[in-house]
N, C-alpha and C positions, 0 to 999 in steps of 0.2 A: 504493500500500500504506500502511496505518496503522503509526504510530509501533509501537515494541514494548517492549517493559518496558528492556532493554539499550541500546536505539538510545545512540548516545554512547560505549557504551565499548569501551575497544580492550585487547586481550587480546594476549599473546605469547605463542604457543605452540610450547613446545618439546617438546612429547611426542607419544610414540608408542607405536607395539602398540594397547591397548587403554584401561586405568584411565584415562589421560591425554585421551586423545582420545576417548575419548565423554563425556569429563566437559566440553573445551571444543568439542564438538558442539551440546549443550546450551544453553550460551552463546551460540552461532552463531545458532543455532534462536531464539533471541529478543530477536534484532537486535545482539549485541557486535559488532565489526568484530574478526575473530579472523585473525590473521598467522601463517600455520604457518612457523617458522623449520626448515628440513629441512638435512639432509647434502648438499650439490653429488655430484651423481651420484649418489646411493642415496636417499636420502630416508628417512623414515621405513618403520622392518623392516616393517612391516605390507604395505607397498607389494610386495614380497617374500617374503613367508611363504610361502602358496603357487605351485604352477606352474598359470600361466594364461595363455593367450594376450593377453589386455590385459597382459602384463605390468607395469608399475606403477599400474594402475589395476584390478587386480583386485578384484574384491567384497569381499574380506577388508577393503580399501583403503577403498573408497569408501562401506561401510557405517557408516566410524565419520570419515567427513571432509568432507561436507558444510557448506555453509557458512561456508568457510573460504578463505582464500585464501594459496599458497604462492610465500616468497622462499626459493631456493636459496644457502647460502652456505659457504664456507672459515672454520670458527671455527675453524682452528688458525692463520689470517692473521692479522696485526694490523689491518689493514682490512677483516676480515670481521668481527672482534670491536669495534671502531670504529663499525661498521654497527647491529649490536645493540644498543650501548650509546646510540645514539642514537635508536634507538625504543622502546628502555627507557626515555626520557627524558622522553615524553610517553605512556606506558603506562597505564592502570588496574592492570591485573593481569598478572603474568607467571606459566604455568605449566610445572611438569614433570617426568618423575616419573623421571629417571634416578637409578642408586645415588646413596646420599649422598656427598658430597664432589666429582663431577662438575661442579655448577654453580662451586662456588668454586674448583676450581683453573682455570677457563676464567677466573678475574677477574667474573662476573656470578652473583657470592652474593647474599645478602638486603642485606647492608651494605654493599656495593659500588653496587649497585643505587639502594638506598633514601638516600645518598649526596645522590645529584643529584635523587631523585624522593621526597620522605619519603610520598609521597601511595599509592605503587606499592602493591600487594597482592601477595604472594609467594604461590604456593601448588604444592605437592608430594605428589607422594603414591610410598612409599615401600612395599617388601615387608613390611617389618615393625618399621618405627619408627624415630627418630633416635638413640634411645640405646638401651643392653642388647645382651646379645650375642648375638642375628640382625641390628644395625640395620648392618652389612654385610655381609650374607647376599642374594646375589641375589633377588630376589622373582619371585613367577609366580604363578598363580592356582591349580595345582593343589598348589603348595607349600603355600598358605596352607590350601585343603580339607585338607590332609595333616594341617596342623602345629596345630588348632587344632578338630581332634575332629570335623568338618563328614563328612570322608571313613568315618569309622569307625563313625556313627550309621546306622545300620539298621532299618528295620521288623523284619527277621526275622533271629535272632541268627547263624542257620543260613547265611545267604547270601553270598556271596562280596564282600570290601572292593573296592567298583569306585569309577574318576573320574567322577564326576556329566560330562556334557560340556560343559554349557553353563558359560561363563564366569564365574562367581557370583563371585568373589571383587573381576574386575576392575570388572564394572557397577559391585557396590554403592558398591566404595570408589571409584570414579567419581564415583556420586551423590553421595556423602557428599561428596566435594570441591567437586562442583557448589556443596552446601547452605553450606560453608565459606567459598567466593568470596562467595557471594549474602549473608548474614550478616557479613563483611566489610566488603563494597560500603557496608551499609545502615551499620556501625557510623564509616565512615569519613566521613560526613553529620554526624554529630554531633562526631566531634574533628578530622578534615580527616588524620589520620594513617591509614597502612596497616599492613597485619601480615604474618606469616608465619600461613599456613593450612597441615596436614600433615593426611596420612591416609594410611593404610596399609593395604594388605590384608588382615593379621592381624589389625589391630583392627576393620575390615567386618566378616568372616568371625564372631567374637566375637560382636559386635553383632549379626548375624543370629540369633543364636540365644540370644536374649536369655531367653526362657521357658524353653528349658532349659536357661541357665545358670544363673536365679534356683532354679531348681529342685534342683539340684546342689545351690549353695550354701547353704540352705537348709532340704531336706530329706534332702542327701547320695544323693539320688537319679536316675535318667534317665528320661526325660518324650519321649515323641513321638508327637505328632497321627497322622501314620503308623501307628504300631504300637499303635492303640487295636483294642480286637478287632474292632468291627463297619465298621469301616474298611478296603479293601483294593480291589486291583484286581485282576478277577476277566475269564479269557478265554471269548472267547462263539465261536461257530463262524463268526465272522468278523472277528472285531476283537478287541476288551475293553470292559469298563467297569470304572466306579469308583464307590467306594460311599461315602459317609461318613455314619455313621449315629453324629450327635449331633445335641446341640440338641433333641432329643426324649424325650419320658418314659418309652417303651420302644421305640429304636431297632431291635431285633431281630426285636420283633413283627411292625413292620410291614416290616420285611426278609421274615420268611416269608410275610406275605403277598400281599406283589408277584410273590413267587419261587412261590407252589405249593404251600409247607411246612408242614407243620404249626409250630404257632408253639411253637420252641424255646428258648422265651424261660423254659418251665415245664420243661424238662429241666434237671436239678439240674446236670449240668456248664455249664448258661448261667445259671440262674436270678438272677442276681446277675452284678455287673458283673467284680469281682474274682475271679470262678470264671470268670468269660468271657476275663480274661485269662490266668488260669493254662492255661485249657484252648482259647487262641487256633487251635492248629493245628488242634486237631478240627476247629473251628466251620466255621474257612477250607476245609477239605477238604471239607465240607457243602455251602456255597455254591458252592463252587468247582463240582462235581460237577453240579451243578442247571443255572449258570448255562451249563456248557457245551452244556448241549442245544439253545439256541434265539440266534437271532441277537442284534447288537445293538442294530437299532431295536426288537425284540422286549420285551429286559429295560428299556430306557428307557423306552418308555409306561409299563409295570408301574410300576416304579420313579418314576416320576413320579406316577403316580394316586396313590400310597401318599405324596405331597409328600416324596418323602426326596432326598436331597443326592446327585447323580449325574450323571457325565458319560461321553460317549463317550469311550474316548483315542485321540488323531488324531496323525498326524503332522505333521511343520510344513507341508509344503505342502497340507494338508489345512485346516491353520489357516488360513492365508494366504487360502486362496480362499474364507473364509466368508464370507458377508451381514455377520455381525457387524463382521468385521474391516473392510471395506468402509468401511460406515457411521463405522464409531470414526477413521476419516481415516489407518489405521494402514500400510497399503501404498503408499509414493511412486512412483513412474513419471516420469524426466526424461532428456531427447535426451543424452548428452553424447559428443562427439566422434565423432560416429556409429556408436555404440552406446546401446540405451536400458539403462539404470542404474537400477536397482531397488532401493529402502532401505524399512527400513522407521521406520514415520513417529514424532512425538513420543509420548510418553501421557501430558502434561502437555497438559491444554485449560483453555486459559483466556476464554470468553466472550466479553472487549473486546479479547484484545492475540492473537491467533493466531501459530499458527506460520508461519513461511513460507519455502522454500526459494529462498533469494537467490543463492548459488551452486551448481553442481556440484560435487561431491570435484576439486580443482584438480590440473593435472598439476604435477609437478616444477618448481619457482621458474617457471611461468608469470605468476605478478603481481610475481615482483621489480622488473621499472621501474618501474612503477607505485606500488609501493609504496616507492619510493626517491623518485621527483618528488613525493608527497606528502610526505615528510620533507626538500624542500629539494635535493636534487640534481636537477645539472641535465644533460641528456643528453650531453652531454660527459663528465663524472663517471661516469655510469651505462654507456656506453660502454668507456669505461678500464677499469673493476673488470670487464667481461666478460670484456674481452680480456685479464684480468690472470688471470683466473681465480678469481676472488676470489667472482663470482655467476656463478649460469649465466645 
């Protein structure tokens, strides 16, 4: 295998659930040597979250832990904390995103740390920041949707305040701490010094929606791609599509005549864009009405001959088994422990330096000796801390 952009650096990773751990996934993915530091007997909650027959190697588990490799220890020991501090010692990066004040009452703060290693990169990511009063407020991802106007945004004013499901708050503020280690990394080239990196899910979440924030602030207004009138997802007698009609000089037009319609682009309640908003429900109730009569590879050719912006809506495993996805290298497949284990793959492609899956999501402190005799112990030592209970 070819070198990778990371080859060389070693990561300490102390997090779990989600924000944490597919942030140094990521890492892993392009060659870090990433050390999941876990709980002796529970390991990371994710390991746990669901009920699954692999019990701690459940999907939930091994979709965000790849390329990792795990030592199981006692950080309430002094020889378990002894342990850390001395792969802290020779570290790049330590990450992890438990509440604030976690890392430094265990004695493995920034300044504790950065002590014996000034070179370390600290990096955390937090529910909603280090200072102000949530920056001791549990964090969680649908907190963040909650607390920062994500949840409460709506195409249609009418519709009921639901949790988006997929995990938006943890990804992003994941990536964003990816982007912070990496930015780091590069600045610690030119003074040989390391930092503290922080992100947090309220500020992802913020960040997400950046166009309708400028817009708020601004025009004191609410702004969403979503709720533009000739935009909408529209159910067919076998599925749905989705329509989004911009980018075009008269989106509507050619909305009626993919669909059959007379072009209601010249009915005074659409004639204009701003009367198409006022009077969205009608318009939707038009289409809506049309599109239910014919399937939907039906309205998709339509829809397509007229070049307008449209897709089928699929479910994930419907995604999953596409050509497309195929080709984009986005589906993993690998043996682990006689079960095959199914991830799904980078979407970062890089040309020269690829990705490449060097471990499996690791069980529970399976590379602790391993990862002790490269730090100088010698199986006598690594022996003793088992039976002390110190590592599994």
């Amino acid at each position: 295998m070819n070198s990778q952009p990371l080859d060389g650096i070693k990561v300490l990773d102390f997090t779990q659930v989600m924000l944490g751990p597919c942030a140094t996934q990521m890492l892993g993915d392009y060659g870090a040597d990433v050390i999941k530091v876990e709980r002796i007997g529970a390991g990371d909650l994710s390991r746990t979250s669901i009920p699954d027959p692999a019990n701690m190697q459940n999907p939930v588990f091994c979709s965000l832990n790849r390329n990792k490799r795990s030592i199981a220890l006692d950080l309430k020991s002094k020889s378990g904390l002894a342990i850390v501090h001395r792969l802290a010692a020779t570290a790049d990066v330590v990450v992890n995103n438990f509440r604030a004040g976690v890392m430094e009452r265990m004695g493995l703060g920034y300044a504790a740390l950065a002590e014996k290693n000034p070179g370390i990169i600290y990096a955390f990511g937090t529910g909603f920041g280090t200072e102000g009063p949530y920056s001791h407020k549990g964090g969680q991802d649908i907190l963040a949707q909650a607390m920062t106007g994500v949840m409460a945004r709506k195409c249609d004013p009418s519709e009921p305040t639901l949790i988006y499901p997929t995990a938006l708050a943890d990804y992003s503020a994941g990536m964003h701490l990816v982007q912070g280690v990496l930015l780091a990394l590069l600045q610690r080239q030119k003074t040989g010094r390391g930092q503290i990196v922080s992100v947090s899910l309220y500020d992802s979440m913020l960040a997400m929606q950046m166009q309708e924030a400028s817009m708020w602030l601004m025009r004191d207004r609410d702004f969403s791609w979503g709720a533009m009138p000739y935009t909408g997802a529209f159910e067919t007698t076998d599925g749905a599509v989705v329509i989004v009609g911009a980018f075009k000089a008269n989106p509507l037009r050619d909305i009626c005549a993919a669909l059959g319609l007379e072009d209601l682009s010249q009915d005074p309640r659409f004639s204009t864009f701003e009367n198409s908003v006022a009077n969205r429900n009608e318009l939707h109730a038009i289409l809506r009405a049309r599109i239910a009569t014919n399937t939907t590879a039906h309205w998709m050719a339509a829809l397509e001959a007229q070049d307008l912006l449209c897709a089928p809506v699929r479910k994930l495993g419907e995604a999953l088994a596409d050509p497309q996805t195929t080709v984009n290298g986005m589906v993993l497949r690998s043996n682990g422990d006689g079960e095959m284990i199914g991830m799904v793959g980078s979407p970062v492609h890089l040309s020269a330096d690829a990705f490449a899956l060097r471990h499996t999501p690791p069980r529970l402190g399976a590379d602790g000796p391993a990862i002790l005799a490269e730090h100088g112990f010698d199986q006598a030592a690594i022996t003793k801390l088992q039976a002390e209970g110190v590592m599994a």
